[in-house]
N, C-alpha and C positions, 0 to 999 in steps of 0.2 A: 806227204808227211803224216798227215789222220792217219791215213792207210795203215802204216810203220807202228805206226803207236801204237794202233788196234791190234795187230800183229804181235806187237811186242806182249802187251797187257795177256794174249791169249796164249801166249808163251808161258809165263812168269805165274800165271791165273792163281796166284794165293788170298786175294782179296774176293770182292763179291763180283767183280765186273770179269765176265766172260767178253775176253778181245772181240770177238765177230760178234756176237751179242746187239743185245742194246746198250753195252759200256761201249763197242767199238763204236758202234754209230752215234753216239753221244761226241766221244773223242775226234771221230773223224771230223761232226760238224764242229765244234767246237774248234778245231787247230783250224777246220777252212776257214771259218769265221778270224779269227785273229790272225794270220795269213793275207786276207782280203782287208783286213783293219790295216796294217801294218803298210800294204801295198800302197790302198789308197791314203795315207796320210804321206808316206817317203815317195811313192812312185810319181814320174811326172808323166801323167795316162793324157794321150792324144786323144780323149773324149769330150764332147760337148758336156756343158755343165750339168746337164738335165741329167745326161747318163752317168755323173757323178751322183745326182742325189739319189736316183735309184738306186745304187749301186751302197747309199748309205744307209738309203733304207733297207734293203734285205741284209747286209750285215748286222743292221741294231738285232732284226727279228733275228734273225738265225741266231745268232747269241745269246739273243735273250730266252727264244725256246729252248736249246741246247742247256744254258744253264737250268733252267728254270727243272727239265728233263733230270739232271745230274743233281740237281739237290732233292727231286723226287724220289729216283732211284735211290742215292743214300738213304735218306732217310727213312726208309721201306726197309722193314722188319721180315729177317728172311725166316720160315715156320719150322 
Protein backbone atom coordinates (compact mmCIF):
# COMPACT_ATOMS: atom_id res chain seq x y z
CA UNK A 1 0.00 0.00 0.00
CA UNK A 2 3.17 2.75 0.81
CA UNK A 3 4.40 1.46 -2.29
CA UNK A 4 1.01 2.62 -4.21
CA UNK A 5 0.90 5.91 -2.55
CA UNK A 6 4.47 6.63 -3.45
CA UNK A 7 3.63 5.86 -6.92
CA UNK A 8 0.78 7.58 -6.98
CA UNK A 9 2.10 11.10 -5.26
CA UNK A 10 5.01 10.68 -8.22
CA UNK A 11 2.38 10.54 -10.49
CA UNK A 12 0.17 13.54 -9.70
CA UNK A 13 3.72 15.32 -8.38
CA UNK A 14 1.98 18.88 -8.17
CA UNK A 15 2.99 19.39 -4.48
CA UNK A 16 6.49 19.50 -3.09
CA UNK A 17 6.75 15.64 -2.41
CA UNK A 18 8.41 13.70 -5.27
CA UNK A 19 6.64 10.02 -4.85
CA UNK A 20 10.07 7.92 -4.99
CA UNK A 21 11.69 10.67 -3.09
CA UNK A 22 11.88 11.33 0.46
CA UNK A 23 7.80 12.12 0.22
CA UNK A 24 7.67 8.33 -0.83
CA UNK A 25 9.74 7.07 1.80
CA UNK A 26 8.10 9.07 4.34
CA UNK A 27 4.49 7.67 2.97
CA UNK A 28 5.73 4.20 2.61
CA UNK A 29 6.90 4.26 6.30
CA UNK A 30 4.13 5.93 7.45
CA UNK A 31 1.03 3.56 5.70
CA UNK A 32 3.60 0.54 7.14
CA UNK A 33 3.39 1.93 10.30
CA UNK A 34 -0.37 2.27 10.69
CA UNK A 35 -1.01 -1.01 8.72
CA UNK A 36 1.23 -2.80 11.61
CA UNK A 37 -0.88 -0.33 14.12
CA UNK A 38 -4.10 -1.61 12.84
CA UNK A 39 -2.90 -5.24 12.53
CA UNK A 40 -1.87 -5.48 15.84
CA UNK A 41 -4.67 -3.95 17.73
CA UNK A 42 -7.65 -6.27 15.23
CA UNK A 43 -5.37 -9.17 14.36
CA UNK A 44 -5.35 -12.20 16.70
CA UNK A 45 -1.20 -12.75 15.98
CA UNK A 46 -0.11 -16.36 17.27
CA UNK A 47 2.84 -14.54 18.96
CA UNK A 48 4.25 -14.63 22.38
CA UNK A 49 3.56 -11.51 24.34
CA UNK A 50 7.17 -10.46 24.33
CA UNK A 51 6.92 -10.52 20.43
CA UNK A 52 3.89 -8.30 20.75
CA UNK A 53 5.69 -5.56 22.72
CA UNK A 54 8.44 -5.46 20.39
CA UNK A 55 6.48 -5.31 17.68
CA UNK A 56 4.82 -2.17 19.74
CA UNK A 57 7.64 -0.89 20.15
CA UNK A 58 9.17 -0.37 16.60
CA UNK A 59 5.67 0.76 15.35
CA UNK A 60 5.53 3.84 18.08
CA UNK A 61 9.38 4.56 16.63
CA UNK A 62 8.59 4.17 12.99
CA UNK A 63 5.66 6.47 13.40
CA UNK A 64 6.88 8.75 15.27
CA UNK A 65 10.18 9.08 13.04
CA UNK A 66 8.17 9.20 9.85
CA UNK A 67 5.87 11.85 11.33
CA UNK A 68 8.33 13.75 12.91
CA UNK A 69 10.40 13.41 9.05
CA UNK A 70 6.91 14.79 7.25
CA UNK A 71 6.46 17.63 9.36
CA UNK A 72 10.24 18.33 8.78
CA UNK A 73 10.02 18.16 5.16
CA UNK A 74 6.83 20.46 5.19
CA UNK A 75 7.93 22.78 6.99
CA UNK A 76 11.22 23.14 4.86
CA UNK A 77 11.12 26.28 2.76
CA UNK A 78 11.87 25.24 -0.85
CA UNK A 79 14.82 28.21 -2.47
Amino acid sequence: MGIGIALLIEYRRKGKFIGLGLGGAISINLIGGFVLFFWLVSGNLNIPAHGKIILWILDIILVGISSLELIAYISKKQP
